[in-house]
N, C-alpha and C positions, 0 to 999 in steps of 0.2 A: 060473259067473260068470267072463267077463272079465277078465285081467290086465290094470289100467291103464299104459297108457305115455305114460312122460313125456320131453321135452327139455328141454336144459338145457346150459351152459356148466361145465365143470369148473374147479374154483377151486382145491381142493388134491390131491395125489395123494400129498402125503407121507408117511402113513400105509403099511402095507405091505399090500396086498389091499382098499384100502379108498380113496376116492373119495368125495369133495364135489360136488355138482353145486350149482349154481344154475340154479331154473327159473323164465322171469319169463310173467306172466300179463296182460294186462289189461283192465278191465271201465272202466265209468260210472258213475262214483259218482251217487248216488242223487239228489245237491242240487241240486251247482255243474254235471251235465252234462257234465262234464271227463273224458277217457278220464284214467284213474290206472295206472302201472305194481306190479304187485306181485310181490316176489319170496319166495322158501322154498329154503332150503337142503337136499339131504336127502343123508345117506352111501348108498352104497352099493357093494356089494360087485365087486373086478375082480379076478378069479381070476387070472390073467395080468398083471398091472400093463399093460395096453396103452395106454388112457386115458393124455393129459397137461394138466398146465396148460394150460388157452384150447383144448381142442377141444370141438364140441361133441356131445353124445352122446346115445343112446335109453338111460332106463333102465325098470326092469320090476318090477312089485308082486311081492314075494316074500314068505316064510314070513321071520319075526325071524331074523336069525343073529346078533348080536348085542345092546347094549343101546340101539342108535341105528341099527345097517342093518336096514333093511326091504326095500330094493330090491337089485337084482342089476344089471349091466353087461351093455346088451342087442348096441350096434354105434355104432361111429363114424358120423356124417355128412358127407358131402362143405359142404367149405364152398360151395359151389357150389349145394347145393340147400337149404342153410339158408336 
């Protein structure tokens, strides 16, 4: 099965090896019709501290490595093609 990937905006990096993303989605709510934005935070692992505040980044479904990262630090994206 497929590693899912996600993007998303890094919000904290202050941790050591370890990265915040926020990733926002959004759908049509069901009623009103109205596109809704929704977001989820998830850690994930940066071996390299590369990652900083405000870039935005690919991260990648991993094995738990701890008790909140699940995901791993896949590559920066050019703000250009965000």
């Amino acid at each position: 099965m497929p590693k899912r990937i996600l993007q998303g905006v890094v919000t904290s990096d202050k941790n050591d090896k370890t990265i915040v993303v926020k990733v926002e989605r959004r759908l049509l709510h069901p009623v009103f019709k109205k596109t809704v934005r929704l977001s989820k935070k998830y850690h994930a692992h940066d071996e390299l501290n590369v990652a900083k505040t405000g870039d935005v980044v690919r991260i990648e479904e991993t094995r738990p490595l701890s008790k909140l990262k699940r995901w791993s630090f896949v590559s920066k994206v050019d703000a250009s093609k965000a």
